[in-house]
Structures are given as C-alpha cells and as structure tokens.
N, C-alpha and C positions, 0 to 999 in steps of 0.2 A: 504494500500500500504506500503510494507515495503521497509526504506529509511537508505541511510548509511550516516555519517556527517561523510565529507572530503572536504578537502580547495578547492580549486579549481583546481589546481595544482596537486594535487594527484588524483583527479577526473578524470582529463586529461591523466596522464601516466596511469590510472587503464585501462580508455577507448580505449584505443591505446591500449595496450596488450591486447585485449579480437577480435581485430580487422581480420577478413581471407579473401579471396580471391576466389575464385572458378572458374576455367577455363576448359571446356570438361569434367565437374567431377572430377575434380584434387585441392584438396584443400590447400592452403598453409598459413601460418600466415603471413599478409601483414606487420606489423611491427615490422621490426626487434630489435630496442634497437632507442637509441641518440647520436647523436654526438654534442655535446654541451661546449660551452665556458664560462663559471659561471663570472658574474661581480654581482654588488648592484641589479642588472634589474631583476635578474633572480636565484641568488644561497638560496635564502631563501625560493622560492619558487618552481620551477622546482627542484631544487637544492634538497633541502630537500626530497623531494616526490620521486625524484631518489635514491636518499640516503637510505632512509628509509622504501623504499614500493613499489622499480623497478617493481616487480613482476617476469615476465621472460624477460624484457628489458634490455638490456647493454647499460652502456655511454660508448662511445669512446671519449675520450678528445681530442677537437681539436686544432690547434696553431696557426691556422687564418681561420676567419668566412669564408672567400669568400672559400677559402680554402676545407673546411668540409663540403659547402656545393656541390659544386661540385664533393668530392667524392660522397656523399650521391647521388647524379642524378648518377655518373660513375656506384655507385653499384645497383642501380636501371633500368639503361639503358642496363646491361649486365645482368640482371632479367627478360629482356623482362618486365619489369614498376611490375612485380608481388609481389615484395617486396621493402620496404624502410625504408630508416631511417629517421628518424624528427632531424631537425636541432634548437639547443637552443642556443639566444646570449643575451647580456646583453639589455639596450635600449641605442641610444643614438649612437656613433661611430660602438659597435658592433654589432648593428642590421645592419646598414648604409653599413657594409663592405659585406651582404650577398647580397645586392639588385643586383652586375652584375651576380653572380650565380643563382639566380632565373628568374633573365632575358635569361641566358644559356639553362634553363632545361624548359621553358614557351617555346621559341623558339623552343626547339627539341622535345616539347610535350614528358618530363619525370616528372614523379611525384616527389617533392617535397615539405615535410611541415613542414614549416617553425615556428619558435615558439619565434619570438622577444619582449623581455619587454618591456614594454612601461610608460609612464606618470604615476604618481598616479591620479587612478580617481577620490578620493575624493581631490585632490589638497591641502589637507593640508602643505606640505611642500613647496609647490610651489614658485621659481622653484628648480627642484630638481638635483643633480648632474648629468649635459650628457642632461636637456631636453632641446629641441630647444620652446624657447617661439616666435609664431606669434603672434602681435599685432595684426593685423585685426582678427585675427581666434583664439583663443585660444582652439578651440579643435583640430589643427591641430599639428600632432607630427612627428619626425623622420621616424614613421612606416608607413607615409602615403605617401612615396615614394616608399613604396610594390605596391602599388596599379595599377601603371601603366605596370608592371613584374608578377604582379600573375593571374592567373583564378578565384582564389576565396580571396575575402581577407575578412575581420571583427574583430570588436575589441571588446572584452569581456571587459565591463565595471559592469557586475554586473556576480556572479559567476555563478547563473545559468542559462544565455546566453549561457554559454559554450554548453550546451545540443543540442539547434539548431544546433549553429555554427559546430561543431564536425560532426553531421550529413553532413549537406554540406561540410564540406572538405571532407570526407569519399565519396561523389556522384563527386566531382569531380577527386581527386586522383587515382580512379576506372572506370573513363570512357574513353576510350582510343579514343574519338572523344575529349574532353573536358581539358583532364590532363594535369599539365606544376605545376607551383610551385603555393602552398595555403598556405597564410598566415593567422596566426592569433596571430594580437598584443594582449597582455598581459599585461596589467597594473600592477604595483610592486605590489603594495596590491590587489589589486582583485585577486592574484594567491596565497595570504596566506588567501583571506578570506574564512569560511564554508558556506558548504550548506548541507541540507538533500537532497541527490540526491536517486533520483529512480532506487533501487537494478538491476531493469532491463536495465538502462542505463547499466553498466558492464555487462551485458548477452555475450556471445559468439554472434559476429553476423558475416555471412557470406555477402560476397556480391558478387552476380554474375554476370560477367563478361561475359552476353551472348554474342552466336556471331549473329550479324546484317546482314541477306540473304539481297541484294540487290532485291530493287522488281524487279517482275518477267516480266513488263513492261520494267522498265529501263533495262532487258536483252537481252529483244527480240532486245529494239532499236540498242545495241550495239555491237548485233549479227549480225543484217540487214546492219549498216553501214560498219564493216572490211566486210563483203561479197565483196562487191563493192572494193574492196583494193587488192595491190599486192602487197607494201612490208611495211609491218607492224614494227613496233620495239618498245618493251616494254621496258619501264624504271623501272628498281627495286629498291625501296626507302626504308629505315625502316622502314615503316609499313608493309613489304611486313615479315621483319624479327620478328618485334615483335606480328606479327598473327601467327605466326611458321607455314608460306607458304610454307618454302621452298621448298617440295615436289611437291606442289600444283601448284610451279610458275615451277618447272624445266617440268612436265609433262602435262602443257599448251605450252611449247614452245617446247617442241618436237613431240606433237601430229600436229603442225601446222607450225611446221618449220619456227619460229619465232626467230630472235636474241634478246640476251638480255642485254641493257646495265645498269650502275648502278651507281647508287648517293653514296657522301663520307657514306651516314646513314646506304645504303643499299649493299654498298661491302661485300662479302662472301655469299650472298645469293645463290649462285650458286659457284662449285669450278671454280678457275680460268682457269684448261684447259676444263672445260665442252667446247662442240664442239659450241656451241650455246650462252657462253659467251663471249660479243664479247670488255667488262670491261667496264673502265669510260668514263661516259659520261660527255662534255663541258666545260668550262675553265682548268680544269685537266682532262680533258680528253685524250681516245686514238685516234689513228688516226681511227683505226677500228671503233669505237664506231660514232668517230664525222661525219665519210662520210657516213655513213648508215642513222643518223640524216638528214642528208642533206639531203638525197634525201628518205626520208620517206614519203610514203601519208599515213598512220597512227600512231600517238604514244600510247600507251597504257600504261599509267602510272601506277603503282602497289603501292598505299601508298607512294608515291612521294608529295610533298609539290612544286616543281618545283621552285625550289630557282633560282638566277641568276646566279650562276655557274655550276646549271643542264643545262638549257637553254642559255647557252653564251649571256647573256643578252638578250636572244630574239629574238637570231639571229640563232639561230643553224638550226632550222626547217626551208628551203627557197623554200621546194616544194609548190607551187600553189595551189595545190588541199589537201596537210595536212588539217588531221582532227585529234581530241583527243578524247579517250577514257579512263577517270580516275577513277579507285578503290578506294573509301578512305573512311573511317568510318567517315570523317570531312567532311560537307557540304562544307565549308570555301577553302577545296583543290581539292575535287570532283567538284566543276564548276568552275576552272579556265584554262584559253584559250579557253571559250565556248565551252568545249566540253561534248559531253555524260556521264553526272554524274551516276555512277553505287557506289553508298549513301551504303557502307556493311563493311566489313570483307572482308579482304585480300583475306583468306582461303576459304571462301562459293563462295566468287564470281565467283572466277577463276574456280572453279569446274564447277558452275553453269554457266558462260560464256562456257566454255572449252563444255560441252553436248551441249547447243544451237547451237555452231559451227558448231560440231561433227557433228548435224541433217544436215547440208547444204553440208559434203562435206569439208569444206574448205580446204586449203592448201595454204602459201604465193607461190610466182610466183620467188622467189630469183632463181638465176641461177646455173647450176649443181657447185657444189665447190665455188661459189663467197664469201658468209661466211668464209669457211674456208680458202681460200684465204687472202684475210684480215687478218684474224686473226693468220695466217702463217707470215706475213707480221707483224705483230703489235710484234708477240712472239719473231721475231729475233730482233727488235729493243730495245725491253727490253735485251734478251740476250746483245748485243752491250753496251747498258749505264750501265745494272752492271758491262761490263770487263772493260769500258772506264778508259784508264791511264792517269794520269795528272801529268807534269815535278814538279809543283809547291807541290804536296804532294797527299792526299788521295784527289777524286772528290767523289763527295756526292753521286751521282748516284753508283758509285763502293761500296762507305761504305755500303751502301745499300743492294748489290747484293752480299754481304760480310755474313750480317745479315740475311739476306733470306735465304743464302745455308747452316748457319749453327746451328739460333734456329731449335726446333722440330715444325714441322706445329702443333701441338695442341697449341702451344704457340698465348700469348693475345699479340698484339699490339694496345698503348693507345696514340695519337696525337692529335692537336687541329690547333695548328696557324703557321705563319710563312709560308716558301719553303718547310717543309716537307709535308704537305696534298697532294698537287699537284702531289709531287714525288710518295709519297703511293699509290696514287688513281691510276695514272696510274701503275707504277710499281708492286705494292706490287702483291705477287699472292697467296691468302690464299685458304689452301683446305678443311677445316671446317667452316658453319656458326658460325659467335660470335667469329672468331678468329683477327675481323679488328675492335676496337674501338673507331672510329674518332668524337669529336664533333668539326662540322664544320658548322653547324645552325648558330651558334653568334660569332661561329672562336674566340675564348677565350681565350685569352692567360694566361696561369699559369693553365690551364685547365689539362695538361698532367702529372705530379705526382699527383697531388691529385685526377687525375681519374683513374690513376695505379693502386693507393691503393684501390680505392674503386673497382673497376673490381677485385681486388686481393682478397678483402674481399667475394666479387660476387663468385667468384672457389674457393673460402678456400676447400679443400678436394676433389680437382679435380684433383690434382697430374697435375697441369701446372702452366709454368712462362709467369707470366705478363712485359712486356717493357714498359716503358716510352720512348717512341720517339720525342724528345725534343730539339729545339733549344737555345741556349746562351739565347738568347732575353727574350726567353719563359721562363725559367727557371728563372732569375735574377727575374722575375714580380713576380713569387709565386712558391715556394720549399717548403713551412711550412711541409707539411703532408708527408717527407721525415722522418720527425719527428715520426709522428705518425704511421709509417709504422713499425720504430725501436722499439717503446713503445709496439705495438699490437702483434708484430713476426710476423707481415703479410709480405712477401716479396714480394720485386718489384725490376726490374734493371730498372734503367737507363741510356740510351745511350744519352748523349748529346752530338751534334753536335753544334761545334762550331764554326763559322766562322765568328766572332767578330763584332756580331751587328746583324742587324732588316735587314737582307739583301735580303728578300722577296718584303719588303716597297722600299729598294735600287735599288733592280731589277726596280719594278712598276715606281719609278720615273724616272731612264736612260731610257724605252721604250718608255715614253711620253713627252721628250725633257730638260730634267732634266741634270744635270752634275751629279747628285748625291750630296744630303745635308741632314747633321745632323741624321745620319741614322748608321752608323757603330762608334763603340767604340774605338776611338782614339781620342789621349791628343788630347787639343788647341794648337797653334802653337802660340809664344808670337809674330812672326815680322805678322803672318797677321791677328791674333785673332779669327781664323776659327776652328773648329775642324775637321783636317786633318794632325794633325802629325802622329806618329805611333799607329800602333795598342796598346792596353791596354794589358800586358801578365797575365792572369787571372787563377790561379792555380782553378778548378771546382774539378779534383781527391781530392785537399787540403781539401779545403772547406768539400768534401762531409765526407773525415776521420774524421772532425773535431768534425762530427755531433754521430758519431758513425756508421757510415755504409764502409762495405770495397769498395776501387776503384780501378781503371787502368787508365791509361792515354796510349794511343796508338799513333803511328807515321804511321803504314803501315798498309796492308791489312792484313799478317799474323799475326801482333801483335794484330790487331784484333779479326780475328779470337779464335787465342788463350787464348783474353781475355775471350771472349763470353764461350767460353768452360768451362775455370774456374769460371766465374759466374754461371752459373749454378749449380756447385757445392757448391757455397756460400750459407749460411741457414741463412742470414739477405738481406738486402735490400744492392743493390749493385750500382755503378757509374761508368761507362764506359766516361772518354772523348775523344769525337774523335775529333780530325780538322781538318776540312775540307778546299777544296778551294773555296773562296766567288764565287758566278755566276755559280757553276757545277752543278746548278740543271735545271728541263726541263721547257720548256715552246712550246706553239705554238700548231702543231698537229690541225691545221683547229679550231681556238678557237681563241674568243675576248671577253674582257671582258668589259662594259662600266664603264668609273670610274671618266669622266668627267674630259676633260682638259679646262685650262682656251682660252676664245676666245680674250683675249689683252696679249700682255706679251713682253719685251722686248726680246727676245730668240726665235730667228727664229725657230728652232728647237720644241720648245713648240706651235706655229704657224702651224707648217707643222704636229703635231700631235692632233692638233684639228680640221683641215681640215681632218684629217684621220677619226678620231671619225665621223664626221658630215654624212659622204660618208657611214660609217659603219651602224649609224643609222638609214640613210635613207632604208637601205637593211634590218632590223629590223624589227619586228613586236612591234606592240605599244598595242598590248591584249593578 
C-alpha cells in the first residue's frame, strides 16, 4: 500500500480538495476553499497546510467567526447545499463565536464544516492559552458546545482518526435528509502531528447525491386521500427549491388547479404573479395565502419543515376535516401533523404524485375566479403599502416599493431578522427562483451582510447585485464581512433601514400590553433614569466610508431611488441608509403568533392580552 506522511492538517485540506458532488449526472467540486481566522489553535497547523499545500482551495480571511460562518451557509444555501466552504477558528473564544452560526445552518439544514482547535491532546502544556478547564470532566472543552448545533460532530485526538471522521462529515454534508453544520475539533498538536496516510484517502471521490422516489405505496395512499378533497393548498418550503422542483411544483398545481402558498425558505419558487401563487403563508403572511389556509381540507407540504410562522402557531389550519400530505427527504418533517408521509425528493414525488392523480381525474373544486380573486385583492394591497405616504418621512413599506421598482428582478435579496422578513414575505415579488435569500429558521441577526457576501461569492460571474436588506439593530450585532467583501472585490449593497432600534421586539411588546421598554436606541433621561430620551443620531453612511466602501444617506423616495441607480454603478461594496418611520411596517392579514404573555402582571393591558392568547389557543391545534 503506498502511503504519503503528512501532518494531519494537510491530510485534511488535501482530503477536502479531492472532494465532488454528483446531482442528475452533473458533477461539481463540493469544496470550494476556507474561510478561516488563524489564532495559536489553528495557524501552525490548518495554517501552515493552507499556506503551503492549498492545492486548488482559497482562504478567505474572515473578521468575525460567527460572521464567516454564516456566509459560508449564505454561499452554500444559494448553491442549493452543492458546494461549500469549511470554516477554521482558533480554540477557545474563537471557536465559541461560530457555535450560533452552526446552530443557523443545522436549523435551515445547510451544510457546514466547521474546523475549530481545540485542547492539546497530549496535555502537556496544560492549561493552555483560551482552554476552559472542567474539574469534574477534564476531557471536556470549548468545542463541546458544537455538539448540541451540529449533525455530526468528533474530535480527532490521534491523527489518523481523521480518516473515519472525514468520511462521516462527507455522509453527512451530502445528504440532504441529514445536513446542517459538522464539526470537527482539532486538537493544536494533533493537526501538526504525521501520519503515513493511504494514497487512496486523497483519490478523487465522488458522492452521489441520489434522488429518493417516495415508495410507490406511500403514493397510492396520498393519491386516495386528496381524491376525497376539494380544496387543497400546497405549501412551498426550500426543499421544494433546493431539489430544483420548481418546474415540477409549478406543473402539479396547474394540472390540478391547486394554489400555492410559501415559507420565508421557499419564496421564489414560483414567480410572484404566476396565477396560482397565491405568496406567504402565516405570521407574515398574505391575506390571500392565510384564508385559503383556513379553510383548506388538505395541505400538501412540498419540503416544508412547518415552523411556527408557517402555521400561525397552529392555528392557521381551523377546517374540521384538514388533512396533511408532506414531501420531504427528512422522516423528522415528513410525519409531522400526522399526516401522509410521502419519505422522497421534492422532484420525483410531485411527478410521481402528479401521474397517480392524473389516473383519477382529479381536479380541486375552487370556484370559477375565486383564486384569482384573492389574489387581485392581495396584489392591490401590496400596490397600496408600496405608494403608502407618511407626514413623518419615508414609511418602510414605501422604501420598499421604492427598491422593488427599481433593482433588476435578476437581482439577490439577503434578510434574516427584525420587521423586515414579514415585510418581504409578504410584499417582496421576485420573478426568478434564488432571487429571495431569507434565513429565517433561527431568525439570526447579523445574519444579513455576511450572507450578502456569501450569496455574492455564490453569483460571482452571474452579472447580478446582491442586497443586504438590513435593519439598525441587525447590522450594529454583526457588519464584520462588510470587510471582507472590500478585501475579496466581491460586491454587495447594503440598504439599511433605520429606524432607531429593535423595533420589531417594540412592535411585539405594545401588541401584548406593553408601553414599550428598553427596545429603541435612545439616551437615559437623568430626572427619570429610563431610556427614553431622544433618539441616538447615528451616522451608518459615516461608518460604512470609514471602512472603505462608498455610501448614501437618503431622506425621500427619489433620493432613493436615485441612490439605488448609482449603486449599481459602484464596482465595491456599497451602503445605502434609509430612515424610516418606527411602526410602518405590516402586521395582521388573519395571522397570530403565540409568544406567551404573562398570566399575573400588574398592567391590565398585559391581562386582557393573555386572556387573548388563552381564547386563541384554545382555537389551536396542539399536533
């Protein structure tokens, strides 16, 4: 057997570049480069073996872990999961700072692998700079808080461990039932020590990425029960996007004249004025969307996870006789609401459902025009909140409708947390799949530049501009990889919306008997010690000059406009700030979300909104 001696660490980046993908016969290199932040944990060893013997991998320097890694899921989430980057941080603080981005990309099931230092195994120095020593546990370290955020995690304590290990991150990163963030700690000397590893570890390996037919039992069953049904309504999830359905789901709902509504994951699956998309569905949802819910006796979930703001906490569906039928490559999402588990691929099923149907005849029972009705209905109320004027300055819903009419529809939009998902979900109307980038799984704030960039890195050579659609709030929590946008020439704009604080949270608490506290960005007031003096005047254009990227600061909707225009024209990374007025954004639209009020409270008001809750609950379903 012929064997090469290489530390461990170069073993690992050789492995990783030899690594592909294989989708319909379409092969691709699943690893693209690093993004990696070098401390004592990690530069002597990843460090070096990058340095010295990349191969065809590229580091990207990142300027905060959490940061980096989140692009890395951004650039891999607008890959449909086919390609990614491995994320390197020191041990100790900067491993600690990637564990809520792994918890990000586990929840939205996007691959990430993660490569943080760790202990010395052989403990000689012990302890060493950055390690957490447990008394009761000495073999527990920093990195064992991956554990509860990753799919696959293991810690290489001897160098040729890595062998196995590598295999299973490779089975998990690749199975699109399975994938979300794999960790593998890395002890400081174990990644410099050698091994004779097996030539054929470095091989060229493919890994195929079949697709999974639902059996042909669970079709029949799910064909026999919509028989029985007259108005059906599919929910469109990212699974539906990243099985590249979208043909497959648009000519099942029109053979069967079926509406279709859709999750923040799975917006764009359909263009927005297709006649049969009828947009979001529940807590940001449309009106269209939410009364066809209502009175649905079947859903038919498409790679949907049915979070609680798909399902207005479990309130959206209130027909009697609702029944579920779910597509999903995951057991874990395919039986939930007890419904008919159809265990596949996006893409096979619907085809494969779509013939069984075909054989019966079907047809929903919806009424001449009622569909488009609704959705006539829903299209002028969007028209209405983009024109909506506000005395006090630009209302959000308008900025909005600003930006819609004047990027190019090929253009990416990237959001995560805050008032603006809600606004998107409903509003936004994209007419290419892959052109709405929402992570709203873990609702992540600081999630929106650094998934610009990576969405940006994702189209490098697509001739389109990526946005960041960003709030104050969201932007103060994490900006680093504004940085690394400038470093790379990767361009992204950013549009922040500002309207001086977390005023999403501000919303949520006035609707459930709150005055409103500690939530918007103004001084303390010295005579009552509250913070509620004025707002904070917060220069964001300054800031972003500062960094090296060009800005605007706008006052109106033409200045807007006209900045947008000129961004485009900019060939760096660019910063748009808007302000907005706090509360112009939407809510309601037949939609509740449960968020638990307290049942004692001195504030009647808080009182009369847990009596609400209780009433709402009871209307709820509890499966």
């Amino acid at each position: 057997m012929t064997t090469i001696r290489l530390t461990m660490a170069q073993a690992l980046v050789r492995f990783l570049d030899a690594q592909y993908v294989s989708v319909d016969g379409e092969e691709t290199k699943f690893v693209q480069g690093v993004m990696g932040i070098f401390g004592h944990g990690n530069v002597t060893g990843i460090g070096e073996a990058l340095e010295y013997s990349p191969g065809s991998l590229t580091l990207i320097q990142g300027k905060n872990e959490q940061g980096m890694v989140h692009a890395a899921a951004a650039f891999a989430k607008q890959k449909n999961r086919l390609q990614i980057y491995a994320c390197t941080s020191s041990i100790g603080p900067g491993a600690l700072n990637m564990v809520t981005a792994a918890a990000t990309a586990t929840v939205n099931r996007i691959p990430v692998l993660l490569l943080p230092g760790d202990n010395f195994a052989s403990r000689q120095p012990d302890p060493v700079l950055q390690q957490l020593e447990v008394a009761s546990d000495y073999t527990v370290s920093a990195t064992d808080a991956f554990k509860s955020v990753s799919k696959y995690w293991d810690r290489i304590v001897r160098p040729e461990q890595l062998m196995a290990a590598a295999f299973q991150a490779m089975r998990v990163l690749t199975d699109p039932a399975e994938t979300g963030a794999v960790t593998l700690a890395l002890p400081q000397d174990v990644q410099t020590e050698a091994y004779d590893y097996p030539e054929a570890f470095f091989s060229k390996r493919i890994h195929y990425i079949d697709r999974r037919p639902p059996a042909q039992d669970a079709v029949q069953r799910a064909a026999e029960l919509l028989r029985g049904k007259k108005r059906p309504l599919i929910i469109a999830g990212g699974g539906a996007l990243y099985a590249s359905a979208t043909n497959e789901l648009r000519a099942f709902a029109e053979a069967f004249h079926i509406p279709v509504a859709e999750t923040q994951a799975g917006k764009s699956v359909l263009p927005w004025n297709h006649p049969l998309n009828v947009g979001a569905v529940g807590v940001t949802g449309t009106l269209a969307a939410n009364l066809l819910a209502r009175e649905a006796d079947v859903v038919i979930g498409v790679g949907t996870r049915y979070s609680d703001f798909t399902t207005s906490s479990k309130s959206a569906f209130t027909n009697e006789e609702v029944q579920f039928i779910n597509l999903n490559v995951s057991t874990l999402d395919a039986a939930k609401w007890g419904g008919a588990a159809l265990t596949g691929d996006a893409k096979l099923g619907l085809t494969l459902l779509a013939d069984a149907l075909a054989a019966t005849g079907y047809k929903s029972t919806y009424a001449d025009n009622e569909i488009a009705d609704l959705k006539k209905t829903w299209d002028a109320e969007v028209d209405r909140l983009y024109a909506l004027e506000h005395e006090q300055g630009l209302a959000q819903t308008h900025a909005l409708g600003v930006i819609q009419n004047t990027i190019d529809p090929s253009s990416v939009i990237v959001c995560a947390a805050g008032s603006l998902p809600g606004d998107l979900h409903r509003l936004w109307r994209p007419e290419q799949p892959k052109t709405y980038h929402m992570e709203y799984g873990f609702s992540c704030m600081g999630y929106e530049v650094s998934g610009a960039f990576g969405a940006a890195l994702a189209t490098a050579g697509e001739d389109r501009e990526v946005y960041a659609v960003v709030g104050d709030g969201s932007y103060f929590m994490l900006h680093s990889e504004l940085i690394t946008s400038l470093q790379e020439g990767v361009k992204i704009t950013i549009l922040l919306f500002d309207n001086h604080g977390f005023q999403c949270i501000h919303n949520l608490q006035r609707g459930h008997g709150s005055e409103g506290f500690g939530n918007e960005f103004r001084y303390r007031e010295a005579s009552t010690g509250k913070l509620t003096g004025s707002y904070m005047p917060i220069d964001f254009a300054a800031h972003a000059r500062s960094l090296g990227a060009k800005s605007y600061k706008v006052s109106s909707s033409e200045e807007l406009k006209a900045a947008l225009e000129q961004a485009k024209q900019e060939t760096v990374s660019t910063l748009i700030e808007i302000p907005v007025v706090p509360g112009t954004n939407t809510s309601g639209y037949e939609s509740w979300w449960n968020v638990g009020v307290p049942e004692v409270s001195v504030s009647d008001k808080v009182l009369d909104a847990h009596e609400d809750m209780k009433q709402r609950i009871r209307a709820a379903r509890m499966i």
